[in-house]
Structure formats: C-alpha cells, structure tokens
DRENTORLUM-18957 format. One record per residue (C-alpha): residue number from 1; residue in three letters; z, y, x. Coordinates in steps of 0.2 Angstrom, whole numbers. Each point is the difference from the previous one (the first is absolute). Example, Ala and Ser with C-alpha at 12.3 -4.5 7.8 and 13.67 -1.06 7.14 Angstrom:
residues 2
[atom 1; 'ALA'; [39; -22; 62]],
[atom 2; 'SER'; [-3; 17; 6]],
END
This chain:
residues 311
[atom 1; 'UNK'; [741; 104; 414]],
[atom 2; 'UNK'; [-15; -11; 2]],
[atom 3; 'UNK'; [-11; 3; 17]],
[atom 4; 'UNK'; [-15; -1; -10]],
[atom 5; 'UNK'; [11; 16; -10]],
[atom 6; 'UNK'; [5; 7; 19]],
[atom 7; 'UNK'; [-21; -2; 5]],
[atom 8; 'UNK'; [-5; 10; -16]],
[atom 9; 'UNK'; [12; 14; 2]],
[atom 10; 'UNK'; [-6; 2; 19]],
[atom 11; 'UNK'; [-20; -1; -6]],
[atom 12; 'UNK'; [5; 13; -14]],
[atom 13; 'UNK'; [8; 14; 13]],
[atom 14; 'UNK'; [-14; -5; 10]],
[atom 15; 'UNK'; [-11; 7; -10]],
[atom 16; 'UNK'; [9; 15; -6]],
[atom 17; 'UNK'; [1; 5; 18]],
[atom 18; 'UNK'; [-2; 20; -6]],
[atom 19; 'UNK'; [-9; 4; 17]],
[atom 20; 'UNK'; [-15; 5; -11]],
[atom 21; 'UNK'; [9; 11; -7]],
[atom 22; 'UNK'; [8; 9; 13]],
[atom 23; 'UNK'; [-13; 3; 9]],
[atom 24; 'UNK'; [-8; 8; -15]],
[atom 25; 'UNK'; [15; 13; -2]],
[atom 26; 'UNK'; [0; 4; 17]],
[atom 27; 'UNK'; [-18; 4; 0]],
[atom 28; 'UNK'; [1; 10; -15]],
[atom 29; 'UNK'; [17; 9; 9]],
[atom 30; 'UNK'; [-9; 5; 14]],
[atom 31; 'UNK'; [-14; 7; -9]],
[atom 32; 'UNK'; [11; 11; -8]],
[atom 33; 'UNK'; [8; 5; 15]],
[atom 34; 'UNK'; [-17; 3; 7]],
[atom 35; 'UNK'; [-3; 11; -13]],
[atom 36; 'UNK'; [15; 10; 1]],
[atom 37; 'UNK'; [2; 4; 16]],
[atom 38; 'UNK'; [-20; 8; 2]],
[atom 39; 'UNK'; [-2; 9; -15]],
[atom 40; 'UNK'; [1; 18; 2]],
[atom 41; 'UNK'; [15; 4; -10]],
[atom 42; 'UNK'; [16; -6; 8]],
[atom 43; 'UNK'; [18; -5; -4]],
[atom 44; 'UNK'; [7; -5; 16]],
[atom 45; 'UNK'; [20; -4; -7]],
[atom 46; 'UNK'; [-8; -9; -16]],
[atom 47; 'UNK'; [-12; -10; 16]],
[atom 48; 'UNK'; [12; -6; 9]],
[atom 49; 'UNK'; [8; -7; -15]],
[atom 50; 'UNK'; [-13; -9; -5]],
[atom 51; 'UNK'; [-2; -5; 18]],
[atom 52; 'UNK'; [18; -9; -1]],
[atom 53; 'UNK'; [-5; -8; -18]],
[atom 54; 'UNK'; [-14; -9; 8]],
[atom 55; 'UNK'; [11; -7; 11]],
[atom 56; 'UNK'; [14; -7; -9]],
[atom 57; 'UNK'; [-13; -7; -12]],
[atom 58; 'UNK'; [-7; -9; 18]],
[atom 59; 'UNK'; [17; -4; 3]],
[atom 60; 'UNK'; [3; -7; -18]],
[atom 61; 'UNK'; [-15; -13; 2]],
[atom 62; 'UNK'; [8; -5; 14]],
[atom 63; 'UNK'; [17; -4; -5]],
[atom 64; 'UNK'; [-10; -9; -16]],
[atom 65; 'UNK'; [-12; -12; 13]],
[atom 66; 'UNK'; [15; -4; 9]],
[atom 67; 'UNK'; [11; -5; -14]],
[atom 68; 'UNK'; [-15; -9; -8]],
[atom 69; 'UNK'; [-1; -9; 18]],
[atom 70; 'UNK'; [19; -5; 0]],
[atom 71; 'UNK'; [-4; -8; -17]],
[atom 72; 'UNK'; [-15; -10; 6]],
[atom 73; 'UNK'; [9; -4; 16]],
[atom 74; 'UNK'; [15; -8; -10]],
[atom 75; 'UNK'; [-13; -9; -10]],
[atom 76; 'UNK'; [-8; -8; 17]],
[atom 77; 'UNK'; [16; -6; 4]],
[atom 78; 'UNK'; [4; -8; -16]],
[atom 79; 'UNK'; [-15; -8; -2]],
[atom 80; 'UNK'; [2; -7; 19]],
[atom 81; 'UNK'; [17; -5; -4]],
[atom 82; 'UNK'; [-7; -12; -13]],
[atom 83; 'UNK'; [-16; -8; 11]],
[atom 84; 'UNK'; [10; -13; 8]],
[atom 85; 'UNK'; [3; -7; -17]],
[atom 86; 'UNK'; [-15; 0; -6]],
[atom 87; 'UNK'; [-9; -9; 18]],
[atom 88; 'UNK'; [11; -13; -2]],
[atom 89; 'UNK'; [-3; -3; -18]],
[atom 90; 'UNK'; [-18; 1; 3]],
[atom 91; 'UNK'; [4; -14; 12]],
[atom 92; 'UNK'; [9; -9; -14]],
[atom 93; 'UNK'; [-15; 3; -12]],
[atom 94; 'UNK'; [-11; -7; 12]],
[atom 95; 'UNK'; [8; -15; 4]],
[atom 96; 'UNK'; [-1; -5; -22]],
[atom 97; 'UNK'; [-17; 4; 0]],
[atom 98; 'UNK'; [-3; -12; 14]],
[atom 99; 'UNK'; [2; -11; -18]],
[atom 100; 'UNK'; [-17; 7; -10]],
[atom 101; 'UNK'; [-14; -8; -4]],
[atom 102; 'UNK'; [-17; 1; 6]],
[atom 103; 'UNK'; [-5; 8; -18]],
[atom 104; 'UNK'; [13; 11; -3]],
[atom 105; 'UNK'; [-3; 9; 20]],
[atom 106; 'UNK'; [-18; 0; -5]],
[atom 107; 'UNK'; [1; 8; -16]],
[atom 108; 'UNK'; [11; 15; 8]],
[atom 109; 'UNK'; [-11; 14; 0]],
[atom 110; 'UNK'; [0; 19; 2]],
[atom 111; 'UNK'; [-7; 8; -15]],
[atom 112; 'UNK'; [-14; 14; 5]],
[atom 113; 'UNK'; [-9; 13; -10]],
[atom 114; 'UNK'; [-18; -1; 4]],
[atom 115; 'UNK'; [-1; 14; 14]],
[atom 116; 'UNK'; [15; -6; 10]],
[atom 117; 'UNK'; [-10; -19; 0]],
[atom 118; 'UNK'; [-15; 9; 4]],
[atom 119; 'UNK'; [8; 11; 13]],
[atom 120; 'UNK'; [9; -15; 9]],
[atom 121; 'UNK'; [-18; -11; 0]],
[atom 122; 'UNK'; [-10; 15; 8]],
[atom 123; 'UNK'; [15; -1; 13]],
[atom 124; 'UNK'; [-3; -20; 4]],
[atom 125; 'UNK'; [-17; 3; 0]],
[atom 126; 'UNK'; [1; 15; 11]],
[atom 127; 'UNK'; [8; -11; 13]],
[atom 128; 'UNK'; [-10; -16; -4]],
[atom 129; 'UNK'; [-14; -6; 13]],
[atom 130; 'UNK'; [-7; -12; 12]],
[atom 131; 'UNK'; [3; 7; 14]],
[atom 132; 'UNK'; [17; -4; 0]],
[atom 133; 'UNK'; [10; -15; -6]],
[atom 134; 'UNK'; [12; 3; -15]],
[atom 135; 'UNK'; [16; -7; -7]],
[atom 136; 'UNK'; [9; -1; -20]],
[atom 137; 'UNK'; [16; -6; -2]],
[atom 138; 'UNK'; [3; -5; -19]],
[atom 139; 'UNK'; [-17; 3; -7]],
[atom 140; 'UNK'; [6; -9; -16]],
[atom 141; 'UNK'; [-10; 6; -15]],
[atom 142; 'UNK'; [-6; 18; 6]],
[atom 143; 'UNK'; [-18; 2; 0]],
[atom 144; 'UNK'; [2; 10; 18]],
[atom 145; 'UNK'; [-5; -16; 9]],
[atom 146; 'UNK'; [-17; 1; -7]],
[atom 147; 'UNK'; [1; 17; 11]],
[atom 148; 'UNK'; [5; -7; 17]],
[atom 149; 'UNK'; [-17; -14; -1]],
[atom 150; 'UNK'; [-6; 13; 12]],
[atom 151; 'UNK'; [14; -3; 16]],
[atom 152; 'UNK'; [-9; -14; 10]],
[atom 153; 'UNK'; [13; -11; 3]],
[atom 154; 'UNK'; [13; 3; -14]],
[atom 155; 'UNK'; [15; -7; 2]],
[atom 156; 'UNK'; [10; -5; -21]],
[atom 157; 'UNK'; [19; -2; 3]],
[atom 158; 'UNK'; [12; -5; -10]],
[atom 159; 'UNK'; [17; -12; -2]],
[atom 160; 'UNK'; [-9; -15; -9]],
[atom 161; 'UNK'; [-17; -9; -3]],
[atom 162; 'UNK'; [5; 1; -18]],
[atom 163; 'UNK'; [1; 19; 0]],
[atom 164; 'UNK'; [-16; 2; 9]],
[atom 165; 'UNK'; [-11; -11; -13]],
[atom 166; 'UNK'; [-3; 13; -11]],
[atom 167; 'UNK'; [-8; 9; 14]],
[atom 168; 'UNK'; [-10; -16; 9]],
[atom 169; 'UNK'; [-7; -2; -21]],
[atom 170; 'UNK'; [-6; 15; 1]],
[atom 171; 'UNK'; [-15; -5; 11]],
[atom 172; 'UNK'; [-13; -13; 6]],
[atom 173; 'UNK'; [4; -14; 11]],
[atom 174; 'UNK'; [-12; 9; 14]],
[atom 175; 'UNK'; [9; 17; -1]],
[atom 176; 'UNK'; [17; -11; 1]],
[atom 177; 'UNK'; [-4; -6; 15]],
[atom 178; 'UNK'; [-3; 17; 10]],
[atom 179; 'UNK'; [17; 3; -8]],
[atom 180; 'UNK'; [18; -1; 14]],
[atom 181; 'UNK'; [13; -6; -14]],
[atom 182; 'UNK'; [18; -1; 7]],
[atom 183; 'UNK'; [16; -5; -7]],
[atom 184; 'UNK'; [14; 9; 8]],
[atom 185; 'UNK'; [20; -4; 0]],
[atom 186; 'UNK'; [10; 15; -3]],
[atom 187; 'UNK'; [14; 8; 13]],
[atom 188; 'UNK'; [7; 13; 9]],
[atom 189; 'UNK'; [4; -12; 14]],
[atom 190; 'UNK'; [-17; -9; 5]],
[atom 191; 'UNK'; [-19; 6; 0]],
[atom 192; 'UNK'; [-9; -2; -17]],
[atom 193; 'UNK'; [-17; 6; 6]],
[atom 194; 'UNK'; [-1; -10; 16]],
[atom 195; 'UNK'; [-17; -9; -5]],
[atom 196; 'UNK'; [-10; 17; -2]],
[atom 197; 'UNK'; [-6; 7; 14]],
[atom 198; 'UNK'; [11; 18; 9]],
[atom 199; 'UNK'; [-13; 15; 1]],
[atom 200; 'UNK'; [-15; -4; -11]],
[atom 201; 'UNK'; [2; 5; -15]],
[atom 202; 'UNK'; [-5; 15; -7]],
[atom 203; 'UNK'; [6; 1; -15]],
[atom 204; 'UNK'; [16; -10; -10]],
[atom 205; 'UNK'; [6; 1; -19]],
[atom 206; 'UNK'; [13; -5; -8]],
[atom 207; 'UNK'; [1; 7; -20]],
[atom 208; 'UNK'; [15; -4; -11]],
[atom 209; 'UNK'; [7; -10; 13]],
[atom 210; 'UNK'; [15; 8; 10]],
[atom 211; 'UNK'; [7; 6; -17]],
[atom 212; 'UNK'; [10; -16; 1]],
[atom 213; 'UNK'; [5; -3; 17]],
[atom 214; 'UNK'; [15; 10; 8]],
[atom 215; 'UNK'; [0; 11; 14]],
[atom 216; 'UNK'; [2; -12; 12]],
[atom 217; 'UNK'; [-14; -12; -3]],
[atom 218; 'UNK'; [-11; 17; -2]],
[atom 219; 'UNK'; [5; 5; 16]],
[atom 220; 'UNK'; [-4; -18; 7]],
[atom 221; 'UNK'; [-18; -1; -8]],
[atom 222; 'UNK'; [-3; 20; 6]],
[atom 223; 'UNK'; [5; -6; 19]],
[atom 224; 'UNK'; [-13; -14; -1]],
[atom 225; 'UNK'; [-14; 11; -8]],
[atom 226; 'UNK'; [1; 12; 11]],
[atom 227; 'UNK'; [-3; -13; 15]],
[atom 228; 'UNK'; [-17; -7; -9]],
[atom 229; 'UNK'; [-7; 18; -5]],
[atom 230; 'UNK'; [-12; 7; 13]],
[atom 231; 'UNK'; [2; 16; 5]],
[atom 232; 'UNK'; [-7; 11; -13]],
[atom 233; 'UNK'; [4; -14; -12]],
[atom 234; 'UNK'; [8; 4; -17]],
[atom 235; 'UNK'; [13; -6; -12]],
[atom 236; 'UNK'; [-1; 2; -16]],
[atom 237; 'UNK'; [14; -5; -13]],
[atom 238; 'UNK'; [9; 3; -16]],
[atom 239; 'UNK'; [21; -1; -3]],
[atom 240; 'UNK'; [15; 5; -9]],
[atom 241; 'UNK'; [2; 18; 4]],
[atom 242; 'UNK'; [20; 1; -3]],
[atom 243; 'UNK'; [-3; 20; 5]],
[atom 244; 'UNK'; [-2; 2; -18]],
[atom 245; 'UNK'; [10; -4; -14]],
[atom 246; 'UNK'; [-13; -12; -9]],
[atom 247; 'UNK'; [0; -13; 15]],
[atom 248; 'UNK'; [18; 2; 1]],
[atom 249; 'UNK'; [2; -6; -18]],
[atom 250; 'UNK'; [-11; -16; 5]],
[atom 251; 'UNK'; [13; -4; 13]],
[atom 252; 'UNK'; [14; 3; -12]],
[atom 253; 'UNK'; [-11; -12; -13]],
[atom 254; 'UNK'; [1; -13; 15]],
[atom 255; 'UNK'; [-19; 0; -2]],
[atom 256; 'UNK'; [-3; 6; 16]],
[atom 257; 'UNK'; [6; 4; 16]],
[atom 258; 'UNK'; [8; 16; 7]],
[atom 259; 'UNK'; [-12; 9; 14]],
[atom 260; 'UNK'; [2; 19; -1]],
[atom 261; 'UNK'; [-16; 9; 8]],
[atom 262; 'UNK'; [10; 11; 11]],
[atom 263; 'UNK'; [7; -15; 9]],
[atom 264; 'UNK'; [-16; -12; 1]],
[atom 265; 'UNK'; [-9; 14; 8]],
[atom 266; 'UNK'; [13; 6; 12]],
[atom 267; 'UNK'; [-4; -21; 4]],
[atom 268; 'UNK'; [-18; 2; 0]],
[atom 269; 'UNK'; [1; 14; 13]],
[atom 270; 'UNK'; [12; -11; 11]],
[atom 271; 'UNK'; [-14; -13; 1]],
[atom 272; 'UNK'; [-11; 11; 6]],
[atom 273; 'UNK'; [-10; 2; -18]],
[atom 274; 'UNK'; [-8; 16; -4]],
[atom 275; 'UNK'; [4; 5; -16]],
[atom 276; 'UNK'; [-19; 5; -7]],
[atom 277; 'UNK'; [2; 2; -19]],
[atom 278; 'UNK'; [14; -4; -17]],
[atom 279; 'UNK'; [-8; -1; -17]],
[atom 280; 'UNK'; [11; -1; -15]],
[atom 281; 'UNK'; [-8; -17; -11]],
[atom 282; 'UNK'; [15; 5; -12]],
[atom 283; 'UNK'; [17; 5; -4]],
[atom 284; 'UNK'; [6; -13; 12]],
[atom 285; 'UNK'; [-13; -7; 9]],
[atom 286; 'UNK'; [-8; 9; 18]],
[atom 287; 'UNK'; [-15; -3; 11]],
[atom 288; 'UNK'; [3; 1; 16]],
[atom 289; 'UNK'; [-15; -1; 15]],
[atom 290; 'UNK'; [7; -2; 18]],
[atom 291; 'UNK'; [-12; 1; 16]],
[atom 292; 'UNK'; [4; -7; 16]],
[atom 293; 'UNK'; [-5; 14; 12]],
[atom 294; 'UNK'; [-15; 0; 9]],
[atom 295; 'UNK'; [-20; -2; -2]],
[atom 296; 'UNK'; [-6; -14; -10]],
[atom 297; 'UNK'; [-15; -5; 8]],
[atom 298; 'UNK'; [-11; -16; 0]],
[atom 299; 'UNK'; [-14; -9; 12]],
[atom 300; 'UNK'; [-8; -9; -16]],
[atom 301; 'UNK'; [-20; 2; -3]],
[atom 302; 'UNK'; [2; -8; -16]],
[atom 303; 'UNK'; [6; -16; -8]],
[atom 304; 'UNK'; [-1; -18; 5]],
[atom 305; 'UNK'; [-3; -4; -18]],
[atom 306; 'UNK'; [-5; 7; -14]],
[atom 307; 'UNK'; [6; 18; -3]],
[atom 308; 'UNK'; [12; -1; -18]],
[atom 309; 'UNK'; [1; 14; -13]],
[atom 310; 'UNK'; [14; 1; -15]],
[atom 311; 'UNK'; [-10; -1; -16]],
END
C-alpha cells in the first residue's frame, strides 16, 4: 500500500474517533439512571441491573477506543517505517531540480481561492511595519511583496539574480535602492544567511518555497532564521504537509519534497520556535507562523526616509 494510502486511512479513523458519541450515550445513560433511582416507585432487583448494564456498555466503549487505538498505533508505525525512504528520495528529487529553469521555478505556483489569498495577505500585512526590518525568501511572482514595502529595511532572498528580477521589475529604481537583495548558496554544511543581520528582524516569509527543499536544508534555513529574528520576531512560511494524504501524493509525483508536519514541528520547537498558528491553504499545502520568544520591541521614532505603503 502507498503511504499517501496509509496517511488517508490514518486522517479517515482520525475523524471517526466516536468520542462524540460516547459521551452522548453516557449522558443520556446517566440521565436515566438519574431518573430511576429518585422516582418514587422502586424496583431495587430490576436497579441494580440496570446499574450493571451501564457498566459493561462503559466497559464496551473501552475495549472499542483501545482496539481502534491499536489500529492507529500499527498505522504510525508503518507510516514511520516508510519515512526514510521518502527523505532520501526527497534528497534525490532535490538534487534534479537543482537542473530547472528560472521560468519553469517561477511559474510554480500554489493555486488559492480568494479567501485563502485574502487571509494569507491580511497575515503579511499584519506583521508588516517600519519599526522593524523584514526579510522574503523567493518572492517570485506572488503579489505579497507589495505587503512587506512597509518593513524598513527589507531584506529580498533568493539563490539567483535571475530569479529575483521579477521582483526588482516590479518597482522604481528609488524603491530598488532601499531594497537588501541577496543571493544565497544552499547547504546544510555552511551559513546561507550570514550577510543579514542576527536579531533584527521582525518578521521573515518564505511562501511556496520549502515545498522543494528536503528536511535537511529546511532545518538548516530554520537554524539561521531563528538567529536573525528578534525576540518577538515571527516566521511565517508555506510547505508540503506530508501529515496528509494530498502532500504525500506530491512527494510520490516527485513534484515535491517529503516534510510531514508532525516532524517539522517537533523541529521547530527544538529551535526554540513557538508554534503561534497552522492554516490549511489546501489539500496539501500548510501555513505555518513561528515566533521567537520574547517581546518585540523597538527604539524607532519614525523612518529615516520616507514611510512606504503597499498599493
């Protein structure tokens, strides 16, 4: 069987966990109990066996949550069984789409309904302003660089001039100038980030990017990251959520890279991340805003320049 088959059959029992539903009978049980034991006329034999009928049906729903609980157990640990395979393939991905063109990594994009694009902007501007500096890794085509004008200095990251064109066409030769544009190598081994500055920004994005870079290299960028956050500083990021079945299928596709939530979070947490909100963009895709703890303050009266607005 398929993990992303394995992955679905997990969500499915997931959520037909009947805890609802026994709760609901217990309720109702005891109500009836309740009402037999204070009414006026009494059958103490025919009580107590209704006593021991409430009990065995307690009992029954427990034999039933631990067999269903044995099921998802042996789930877990075939779906755990298969990981390996699927990070080092995700490796092996990586490595052939260190081949792709400018234009074909440029026209990847997430398909969003008009709420989810409109939740995810209000989001980036929410965080968005001059009292802190920001940072955008891959801002590509997405219209929410417009959004982060506001972060005063703005740091625009990416692994190439030619992929960050698109993002230097989008404004005039003065805004360019205000703008920190850095071309970064990729590895695990070295720093990537080492020419932006640890504990000033306030707020970092990075959307439709780490769906294609396995674990590894995630970890390494999440390491860095977290050094150039202030405290109270957020970040804010989309990937491949391989804890659900549609994600896992883009892994098996080779069209992205395996990352299951569970495991980036547990990640997350060990980098000292505070885990501050998950949005579901689609049947594959998650939002995900980390904050370095602590209070995010600033000594700026205003800006040196001229105060920027998105559109």
């Amino acid at each position: 069987m398929k993990l992303s088959e394995l992955v679905d059959y997990c969500t499915l029992l997931d959520d037909l966990t009947p805890t609802d539903t026994e709760e609901f009978v217990k309720t109702k049980l005891r109500s009836v109990i309740h009402v037999v034991e204070n009414h006026a006329l009494q059958f103490p034999e025919l009580s107590t066996n209704l006593h021991h009928a409430q009990q065995q049906v307690t009992e029954s729903f427990d034999i039933f949550q631990q067999g269903l609980q044995r099921i998802k157990q042996e789930l877990s640990q075939s779906i755990s069984s298969l990981q390996p395979h699927y990070l080092a393939e995700s490796y092996k991905l990586y490595g052939d789409m260190s081949r792709d063109s400018t234009e074909y990594i440029l026209g990847r994009r997430i398909t969003m309904n008009t709420e989810t694009e409109s939740f995810i902007q209000s989001r980036v501007q929410y965080y968005s302003n001059w009292h802190h500096a920001g940072m955008i890794i891959r801002p590509a085509n997405e219209i929410f660089m417009e959004h982060m004008v506001a972060c005063d200095p703005l740091y625009v990251i990416d692994q190439s001039h030619d992929l960050l064109a698109p993002t230097r066409g989008k404004f005039n030769p003065v805004y360019q100038s205000r703008l920190r544009f850095y071309v970064v190598k990729e590895t695990a081994e070295q720093l990537m980030l080492e020419q932006v500055p640890n504990g000033q920004i306030g707020f970092c994005m990075a959307f439709n990017f780490f769906h294609f870079k396995p674990f590894e290299i995630m970890r390494a960028y999440l390491t860095e990251i977290y050094q150039k956050l202030r405290p109270g500083g957020v970040m804010a990021f989309t990937f491949n959520d391989c804890d659900r079945a549609g994600a896992v299928k883009n892994a098996e596709n080779f069209f992205m890279c395996y990352t299951p939530g569970s495991m980036l979070q547990s990640l997350c947490e060990s980098l000292g991340f505070v885990m501050r909100y998950r949005y579901d963009v689609d049947a594959a895709t998650t939002w995900m805003e980390l904050e370095k703890p602590g209070i995010k303050s600033s000594l700026r009266g205003g800006q040196a320049l001229a105060e920027l607005k998105p559109k």
